[in-house]
C-alpha positions in Angstrom: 198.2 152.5 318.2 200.5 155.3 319.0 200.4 156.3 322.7 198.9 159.9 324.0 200.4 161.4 327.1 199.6 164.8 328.6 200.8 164.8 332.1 202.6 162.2 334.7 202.7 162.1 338.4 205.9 160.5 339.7 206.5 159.3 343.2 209.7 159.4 344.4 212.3 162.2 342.9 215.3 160.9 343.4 217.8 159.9 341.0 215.5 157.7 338.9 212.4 159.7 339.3 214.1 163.4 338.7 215.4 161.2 335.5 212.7 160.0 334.4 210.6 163.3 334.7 213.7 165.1 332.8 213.2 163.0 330.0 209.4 163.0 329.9 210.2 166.8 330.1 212.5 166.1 327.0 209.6 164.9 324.8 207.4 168.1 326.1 205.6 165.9 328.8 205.2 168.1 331.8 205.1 165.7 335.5 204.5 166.1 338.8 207.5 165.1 341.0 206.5 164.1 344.5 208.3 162.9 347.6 208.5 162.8 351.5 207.7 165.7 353.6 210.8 166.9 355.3 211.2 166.7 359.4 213.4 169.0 360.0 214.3 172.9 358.7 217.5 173.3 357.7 220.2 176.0 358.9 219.1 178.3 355.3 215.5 177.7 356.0 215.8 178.6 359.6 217.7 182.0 358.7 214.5 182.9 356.8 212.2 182.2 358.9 210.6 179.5 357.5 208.2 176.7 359.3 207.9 172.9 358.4 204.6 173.7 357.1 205.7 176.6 354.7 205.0 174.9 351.1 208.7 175.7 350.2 210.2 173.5 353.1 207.4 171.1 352.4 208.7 170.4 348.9 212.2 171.2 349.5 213.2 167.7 348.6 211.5 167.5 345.0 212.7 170.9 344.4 216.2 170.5 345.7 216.3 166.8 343.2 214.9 168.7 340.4 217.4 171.8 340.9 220.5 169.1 340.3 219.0 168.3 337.2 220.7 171.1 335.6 224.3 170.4 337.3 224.2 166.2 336.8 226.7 165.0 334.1 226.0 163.5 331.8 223.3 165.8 331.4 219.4 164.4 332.4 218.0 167.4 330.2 218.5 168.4 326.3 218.3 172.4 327.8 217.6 173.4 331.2 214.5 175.3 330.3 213.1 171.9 330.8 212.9 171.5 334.0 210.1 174.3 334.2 207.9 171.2 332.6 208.4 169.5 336.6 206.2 170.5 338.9 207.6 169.8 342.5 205.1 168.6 345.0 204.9 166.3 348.1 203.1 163.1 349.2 200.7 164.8 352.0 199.6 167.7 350.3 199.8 167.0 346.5 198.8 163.3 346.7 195.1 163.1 346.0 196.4 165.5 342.8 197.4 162.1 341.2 194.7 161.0 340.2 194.6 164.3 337.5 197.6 162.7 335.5 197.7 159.5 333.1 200.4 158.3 334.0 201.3 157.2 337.5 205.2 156.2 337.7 205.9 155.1 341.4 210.0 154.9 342.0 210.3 155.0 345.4 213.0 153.0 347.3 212.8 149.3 346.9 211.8 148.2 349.9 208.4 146.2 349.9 206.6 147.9 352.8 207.2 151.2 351.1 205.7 150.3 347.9 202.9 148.5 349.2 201.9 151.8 350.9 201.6 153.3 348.2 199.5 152.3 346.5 197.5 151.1 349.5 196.9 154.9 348.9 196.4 155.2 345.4 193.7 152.7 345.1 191.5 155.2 346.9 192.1 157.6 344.1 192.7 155.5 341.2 191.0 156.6 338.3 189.1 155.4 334.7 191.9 154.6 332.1 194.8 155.4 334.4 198.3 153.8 334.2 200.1 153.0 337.4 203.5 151.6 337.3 206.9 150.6 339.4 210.1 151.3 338.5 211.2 148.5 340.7 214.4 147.0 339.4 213.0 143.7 340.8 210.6 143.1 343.2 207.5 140.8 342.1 204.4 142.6 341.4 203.0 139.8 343.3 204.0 141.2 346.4 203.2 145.0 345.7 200.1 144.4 344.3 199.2 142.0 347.9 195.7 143.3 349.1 194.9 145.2 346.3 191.4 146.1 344.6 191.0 144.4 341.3 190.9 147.2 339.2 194.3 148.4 340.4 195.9 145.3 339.8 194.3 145.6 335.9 196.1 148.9 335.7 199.0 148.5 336.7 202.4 146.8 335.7 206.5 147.3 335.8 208.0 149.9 333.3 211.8 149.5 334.5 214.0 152.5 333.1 217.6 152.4 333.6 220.0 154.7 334.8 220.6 157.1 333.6 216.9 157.5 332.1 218.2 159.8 328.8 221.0 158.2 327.7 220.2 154.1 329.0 217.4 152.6 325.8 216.1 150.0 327.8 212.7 149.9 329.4 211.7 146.5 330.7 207.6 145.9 330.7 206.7 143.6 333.0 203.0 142.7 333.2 201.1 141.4 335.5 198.5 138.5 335.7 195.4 141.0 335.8 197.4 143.7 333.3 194.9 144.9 330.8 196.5 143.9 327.1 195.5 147.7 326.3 197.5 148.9 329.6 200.5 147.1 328.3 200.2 148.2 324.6 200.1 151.6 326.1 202.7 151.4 328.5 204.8 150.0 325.8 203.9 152.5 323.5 204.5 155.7 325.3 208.5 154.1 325.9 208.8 153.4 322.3 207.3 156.5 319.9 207.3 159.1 323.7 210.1 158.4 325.0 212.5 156.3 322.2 213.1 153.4 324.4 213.8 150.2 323.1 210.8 148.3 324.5 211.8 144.5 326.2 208.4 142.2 327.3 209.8 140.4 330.5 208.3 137.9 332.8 207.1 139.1 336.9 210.5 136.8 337.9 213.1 138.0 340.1 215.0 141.4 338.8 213.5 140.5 335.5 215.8 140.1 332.5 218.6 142.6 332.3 219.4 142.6 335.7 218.8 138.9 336.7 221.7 138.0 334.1 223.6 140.7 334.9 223.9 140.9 338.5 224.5 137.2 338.3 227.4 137.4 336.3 228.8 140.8 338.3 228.6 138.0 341.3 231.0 135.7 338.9 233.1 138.3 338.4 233.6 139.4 341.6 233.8 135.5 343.0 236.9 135.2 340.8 238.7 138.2 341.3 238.8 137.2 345.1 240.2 133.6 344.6 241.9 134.2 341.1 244.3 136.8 341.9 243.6 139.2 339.4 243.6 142.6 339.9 241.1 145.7 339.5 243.2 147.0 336.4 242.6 143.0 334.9 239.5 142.4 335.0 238.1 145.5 333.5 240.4 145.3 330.7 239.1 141.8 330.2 235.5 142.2 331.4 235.8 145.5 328.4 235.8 146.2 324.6 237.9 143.1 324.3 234.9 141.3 324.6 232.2 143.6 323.4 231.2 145.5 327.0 231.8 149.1 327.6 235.2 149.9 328.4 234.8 150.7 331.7 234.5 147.1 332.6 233.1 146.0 335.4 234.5 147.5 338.4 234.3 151.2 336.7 230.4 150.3 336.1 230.3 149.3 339.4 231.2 152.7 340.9 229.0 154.2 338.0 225.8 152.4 339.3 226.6 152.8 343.2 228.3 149.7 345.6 224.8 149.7 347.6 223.1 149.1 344.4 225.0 145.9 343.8 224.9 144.7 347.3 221.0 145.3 347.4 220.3 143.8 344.0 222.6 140.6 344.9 220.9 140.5 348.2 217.1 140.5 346.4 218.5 138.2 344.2 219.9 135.7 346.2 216.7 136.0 348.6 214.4 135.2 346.2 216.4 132.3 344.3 217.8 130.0 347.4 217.2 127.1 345.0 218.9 128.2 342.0 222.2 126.9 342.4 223.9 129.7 340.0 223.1 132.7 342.4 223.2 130.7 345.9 227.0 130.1 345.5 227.6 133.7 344.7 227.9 135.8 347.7 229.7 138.9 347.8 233.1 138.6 348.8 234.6 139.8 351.9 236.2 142.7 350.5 232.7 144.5 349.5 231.5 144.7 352.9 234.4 146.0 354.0 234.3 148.8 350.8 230.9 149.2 352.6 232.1 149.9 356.0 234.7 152.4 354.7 231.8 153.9 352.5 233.8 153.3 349.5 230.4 153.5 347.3 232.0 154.6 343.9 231.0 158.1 342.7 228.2 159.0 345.1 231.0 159.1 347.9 233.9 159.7 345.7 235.7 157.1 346.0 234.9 153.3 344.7 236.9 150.7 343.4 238.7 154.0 341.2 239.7 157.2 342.7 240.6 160.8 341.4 243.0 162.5 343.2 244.9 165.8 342.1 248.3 166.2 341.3 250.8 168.6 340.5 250.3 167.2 336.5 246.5 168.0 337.1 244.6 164.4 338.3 245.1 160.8 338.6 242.7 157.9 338.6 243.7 155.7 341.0 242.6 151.8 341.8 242.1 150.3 344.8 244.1 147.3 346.4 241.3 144.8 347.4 243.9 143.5 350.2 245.1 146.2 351.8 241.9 148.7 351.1 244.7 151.6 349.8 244.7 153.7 346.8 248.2 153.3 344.5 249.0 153.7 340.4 246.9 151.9 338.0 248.7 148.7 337.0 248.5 148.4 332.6 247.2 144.8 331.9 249.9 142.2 330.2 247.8 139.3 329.3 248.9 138.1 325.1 244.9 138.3 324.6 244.4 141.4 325.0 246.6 142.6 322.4 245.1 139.5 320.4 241.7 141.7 320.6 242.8 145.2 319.9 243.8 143.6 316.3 240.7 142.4 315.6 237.6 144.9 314.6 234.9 142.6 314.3 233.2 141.8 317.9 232.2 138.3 316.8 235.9 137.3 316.1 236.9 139.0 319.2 234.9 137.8 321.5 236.1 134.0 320.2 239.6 134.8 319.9 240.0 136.4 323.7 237.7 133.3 324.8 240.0 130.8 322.9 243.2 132.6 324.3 245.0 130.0 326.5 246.7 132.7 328.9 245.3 133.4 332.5 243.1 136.5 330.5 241.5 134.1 328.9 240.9 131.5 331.1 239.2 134.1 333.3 236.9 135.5 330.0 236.0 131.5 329.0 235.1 131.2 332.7 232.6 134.1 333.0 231.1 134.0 329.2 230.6 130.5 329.7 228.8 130.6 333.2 226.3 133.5 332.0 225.8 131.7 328.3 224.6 129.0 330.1 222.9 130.7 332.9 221.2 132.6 330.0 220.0 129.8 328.0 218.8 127.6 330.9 216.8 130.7 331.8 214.6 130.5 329.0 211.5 130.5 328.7 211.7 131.5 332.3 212.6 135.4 332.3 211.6 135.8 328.9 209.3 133.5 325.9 211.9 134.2 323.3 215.7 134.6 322.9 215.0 138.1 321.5 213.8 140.0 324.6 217.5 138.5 326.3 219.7 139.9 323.8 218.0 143.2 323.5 218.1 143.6 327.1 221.6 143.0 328.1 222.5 144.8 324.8 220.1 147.7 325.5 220.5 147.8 329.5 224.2 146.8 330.5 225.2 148.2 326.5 226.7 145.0 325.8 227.2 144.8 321.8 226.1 141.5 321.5 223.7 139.4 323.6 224.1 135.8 325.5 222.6 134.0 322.7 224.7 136.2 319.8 227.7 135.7 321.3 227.1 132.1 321.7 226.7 132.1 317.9 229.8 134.1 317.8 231.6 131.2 319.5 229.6 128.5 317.8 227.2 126.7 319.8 228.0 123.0 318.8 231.7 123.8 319.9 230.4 125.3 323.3 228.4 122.6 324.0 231.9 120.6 323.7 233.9 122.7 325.6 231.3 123.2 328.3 231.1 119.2 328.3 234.6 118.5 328.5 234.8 121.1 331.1 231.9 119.3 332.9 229.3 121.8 332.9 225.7 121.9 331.8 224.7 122.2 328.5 221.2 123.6 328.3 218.3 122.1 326.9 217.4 124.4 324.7 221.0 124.4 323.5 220.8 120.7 322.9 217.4 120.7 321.2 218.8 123.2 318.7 221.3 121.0 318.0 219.3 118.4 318.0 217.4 119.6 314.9 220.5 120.0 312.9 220.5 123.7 313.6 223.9 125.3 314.5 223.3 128.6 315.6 220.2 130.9 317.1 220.3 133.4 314.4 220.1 133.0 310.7 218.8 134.2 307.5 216.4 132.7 305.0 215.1 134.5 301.4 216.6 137.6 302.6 215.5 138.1 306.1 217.0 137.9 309.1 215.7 134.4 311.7 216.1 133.3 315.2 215.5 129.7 317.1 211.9 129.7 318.8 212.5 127.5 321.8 208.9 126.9 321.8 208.7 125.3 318.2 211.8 124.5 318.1 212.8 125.8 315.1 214.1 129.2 312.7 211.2 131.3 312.0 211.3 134.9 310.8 212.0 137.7 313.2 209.3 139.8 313.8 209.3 143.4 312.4 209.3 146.0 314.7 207.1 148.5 314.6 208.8 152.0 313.6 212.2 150.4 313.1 214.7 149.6 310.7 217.4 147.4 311.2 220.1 148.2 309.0 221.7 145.2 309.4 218.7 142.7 308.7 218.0 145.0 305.7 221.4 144.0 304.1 220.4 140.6 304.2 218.8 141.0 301.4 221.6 142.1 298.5 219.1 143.8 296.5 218.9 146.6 299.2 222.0 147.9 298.4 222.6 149.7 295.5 225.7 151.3 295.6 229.2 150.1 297.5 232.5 150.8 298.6 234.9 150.1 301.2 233.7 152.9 303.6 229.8 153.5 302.7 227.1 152.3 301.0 223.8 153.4 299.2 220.9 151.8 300.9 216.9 151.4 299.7 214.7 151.6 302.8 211.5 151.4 300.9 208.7 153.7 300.1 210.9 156.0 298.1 213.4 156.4 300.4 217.2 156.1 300.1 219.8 156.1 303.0 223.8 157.2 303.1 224.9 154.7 305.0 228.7 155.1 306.4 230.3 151.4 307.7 234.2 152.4 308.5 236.2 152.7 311.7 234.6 155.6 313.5 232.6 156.8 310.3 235.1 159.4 309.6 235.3 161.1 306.0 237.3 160.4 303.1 237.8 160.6 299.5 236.1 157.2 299.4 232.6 158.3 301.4 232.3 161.9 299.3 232.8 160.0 296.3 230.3 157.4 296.9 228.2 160.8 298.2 228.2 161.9 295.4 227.1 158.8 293.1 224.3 158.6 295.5 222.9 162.0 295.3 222.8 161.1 291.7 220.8 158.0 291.9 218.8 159.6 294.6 217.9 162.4 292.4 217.1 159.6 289.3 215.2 157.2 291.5 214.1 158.0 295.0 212.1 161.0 296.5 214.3 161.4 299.7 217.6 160.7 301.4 218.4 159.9 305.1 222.0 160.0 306.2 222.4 157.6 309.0 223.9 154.3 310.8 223.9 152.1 313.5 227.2 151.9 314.7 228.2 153.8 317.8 228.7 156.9 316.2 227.7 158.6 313.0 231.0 160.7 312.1 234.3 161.5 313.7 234.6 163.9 311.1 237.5 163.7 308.4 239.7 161.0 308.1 243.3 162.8 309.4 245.7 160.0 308.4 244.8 160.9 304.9 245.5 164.7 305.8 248.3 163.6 307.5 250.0 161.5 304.9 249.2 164.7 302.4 250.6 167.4 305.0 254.0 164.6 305.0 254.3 164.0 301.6 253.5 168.3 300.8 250.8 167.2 298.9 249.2 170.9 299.0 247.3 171.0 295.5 245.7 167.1 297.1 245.0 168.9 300.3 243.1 171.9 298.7 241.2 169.7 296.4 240.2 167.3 299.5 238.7 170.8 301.1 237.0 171.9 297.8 235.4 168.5 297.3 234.5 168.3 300.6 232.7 171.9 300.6 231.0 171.2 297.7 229.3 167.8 298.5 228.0 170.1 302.1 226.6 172.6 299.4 225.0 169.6 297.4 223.4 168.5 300.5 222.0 171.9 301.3 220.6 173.0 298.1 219.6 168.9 297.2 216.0 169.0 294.8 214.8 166.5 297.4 214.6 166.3 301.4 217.9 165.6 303.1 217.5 164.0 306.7 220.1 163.7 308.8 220.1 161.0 311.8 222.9 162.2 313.8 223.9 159.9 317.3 227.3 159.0 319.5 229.6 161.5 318.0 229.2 164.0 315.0 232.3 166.1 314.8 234.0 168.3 312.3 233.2 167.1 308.8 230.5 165.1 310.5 228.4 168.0 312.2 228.7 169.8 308.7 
């Protein structure tokens, strides 16, 4: 059933909860931001004469969080006319006007006390068919439901966004023991047709999926930098695209997200797992605390573990020495693997060639991929019932491109379990009862569809089909789904009638090769289909024209090839304008030049 939502009430406006209400303003879902009642006037509010009980220095603080909206980069809103759809409020005057909304979305700090609070107060004014939810990164509904009325506790449940709330697709929902099944179908369904989130079902355990493997291996990281003598410059290189992260790396994410963030997740963490033996030997090293001291918090402060500086040339990005605490030149990575993975496109094969690499880069990537494959694995059916839910969360949340359990079938499980044994580390059980039924990896394919290892059964069954979504990749499986080929795009059949331009080359740009296979498609389109998408799922849909071929033509004065490449190209736009049948285009990531057109 498809969600309905006409109005939220959010508690707490700060960076999550102005985020979150930008994008529900996004989808045309109009909130009501609250937070704290100021204590003091400032210097403006003083000059005009204003009290503590005027209703504009009572919701100064809402106001002031939803006013940044418009200035924040990367931008919260699609158009700042949005943020007329936020209603700023605070928690003494505008409280009891919660219980007028659907949706209440608590994300005030994560302390415990302050939560329980809460909604001490909203089960006074809970009403009929309400949802109340935490954005809590990771505290146990257990605890902030303590002492609370039954029919809160049927109400209510986790619906974890990440930062920032536009632009990050994963939303955790966490339910718990009293949740409705109704409450978490809505929940669910509001993130996933509302708000286009890519939904993830975790369990009420300690910081949940994403970040319970994820701070844990930040920890690793972090733990090795300070005893393996690798540098800032390194380990993001390493910790990168070479092996299927963002490029920022670790220490760049870690200025993103905010120092204090890490420090208070690793604390939780560690607080509420003494007896996991992975996360109690990972305290911070000494160096964070004193990046704390010096409030070296990464952008909120301005200065992190990178920091921008002008110069005469314009500005400099500079990285800091984790000995002496100064600033000096970034230092360009050396290690052979590196260059090993810039050669190689396919993520799979360069996540095994990097992890294979016998230099010090490499030793350093087995290390940590190793620790959180296994970390991962032993953690299910823990954190999550199925392997699924732990690759879309680390791929959704931390934007990894493949999950633990892909990338162990990138490096083949039965030679992990190997290396991990001669290394003398654990080898999960699930890892061994895969093996154990002759199975050699946790994906597969079988009559055309794509299949994953239930750790419950214990064998390959069919992945389920999720609702409202096609998966390019699965639907390739089966051959019979595409109908026309070439080097750089492909003809796809999506089913009811429908066809899809699918473009599969480096950066999607534009060539001779994708407008002819354009053109070839409109054809069959117009012969057999009734519509057309033009879409992917890689990071981007076009850079726009391919310019080495431009370039190559403009070398070799190749005028008459160069005129004809612009004609073509201006008549297969035309073709798609005036096409007998709809023409939908799915444009994401970048759509430049050719691309936009």
């Amino acid at each position: 059933m498809r969600a309905r939502l006409q109005r939220v009430g959010i508690i707490g406006s700060g960076v999550m909860g102005s985020g979150i209400a930008a994008q529900l303003a996004n989808a045309g879902i109009p909130s009501l931001l609250l937070d704290i009642v100021p204590k003091e006037l400032t210097e403006e509010e003083k000059a005009k004469g204003l009290t503590l009980e005027d209703k504009a220095v009572r919701n100064r603080i809402a106001n002031d969080n939803i006013k940044l909206l418009a200035t924040q980069k990367p931008a919260p809103l699609f158009e700042p006319a949005g943020a007329s759809l936020i209603e700023a409020g605070n928690m003494e005057d505008d409280f009891d006007r919660l219980a007028e909304v659907d949706w209440i979305l608590e994300a005030a700090p994560e302390r415990v006390d302050i939560k329980q609070g809460i909604y001490e107060r909203l089960d006074k004014i809970l009403k009929p068919g309400q949802i109340v939810s935490s954005n809590t990164s990771g505290i146990s509904i257990k605890q902030m439901m303590e002492g609370r009325s039954e029919e809160l506790k049927k109400h209510f449940l986790v619906t974890h966004f990440f930062n920032p709330p536009r632009y990050m697709r994963l939303y955790e929902v966490v339910p718990g023991p009293k949740t409705l099944p109704e409450v978490i179908d809505r929940a669910a369904n509001i993130g996933k047709f509302i708000l286009g989130k890519g939904v993830v079902y975790a369990k009420d355990t300690p910081n949940f999926i994403a970040n319970r493997i994820g701070v844990a291996e930040m920890g690793r990281i972090l733990k090795a930098v300070g005893s393996g003598g690798y540098n800032i410059d390194e380990v993001d290189a390493l910790t990168g695209k070479a092996i299927g992260r963002p490029k920022s790396g670790t220490f760049r994410m870690i200025d993103i997200v905010g120092l204090d963030t890490l420090i208070n997740n690793s604390a939780y963490l560690a607080s509420q797992l003494k007896d996991d033996p992975a996360v109690a030997g990972l305290e911070l090293p000494d160096f964070i605390q004193k990046m704390k001291e010096k409030n070296l918090r990464g952008e909120k402060t301005g200065a992190g573990f990178y920091k921008r500086v002008k110069t005469k040339e314009g500005k400099e990005i500079l990285t800091l020495n984790l000995e002496t605490m100064e600033y000096g030149p970034r230092q360009k990575p050396s290690f052979p693997c590196l260059a090993t993975a810039k050669a190689v496109d396919d993520v799979a094969a360069r996540i095994k060639a990097v992890a294979n690499s016998q230099d010090k880069g490499g030793e350093l990537v087995w290390d940590i991929l190793s620790a959180t494959l296994v970390y991962a694995a032993r953690n299910v059916p823990e954190i999550s019932d199925d392997i699924l839910n732990v690759d879309r969360a680390m791929k959704w949340g931390y934007n990894w491109e493949l999950g633990p359990f892909e990338i162990w079938d990138a490096l083949g499980v039965e030679e992990t379990a190997k290396r991990l044994e001669g290394d003398g580390k654990e080898v999960p059980q699930i890892v061994r009862d895969l093996l154990a039924a002759d199975l050699q990896s946790f994906y597969g394919a079988e009559n055309g569809k794509p299949t994953y290892y239930n750790v419950h059964a214990k064998k390959m069954e069919p992945i389920p089909e999720r609702e409202g979504v096609i998966e390019i990749p699965h639907l390739k499986i089966d051959p019979s789904n595409e109908v026309l080929r070439n080097e750089v795009a492909s003809l796809l059949d999506l089913g009811d009638g429908v066809a899809c331009i699918e473009f599969h080359c480096k950066m999607n740009t534009i060539s001779n090769d994708s407008v002819s296979l354009i053109h070839k498609s409109l054809d069959k389109v117009e012969e057999e289909f009734d519509a057309v998408l033009i879409g992917n799922q890689g990071d981007h849909f076009s850079a726009g024209a391919n310019l080495l071929n431009l370039v190559l033509a403009v070398e070799e004065e190749e005028w008459d090839e160069i005129e004809r490449y612009i004609a073509e190209f201006q008549g297969t736009s035309m073709r798609f304008k005036y096409f007998s049948k709809p023409v939908i285009g799915c444009p994401h990531g970048l759509s430049l030049g050719g691309g936009c057109e």
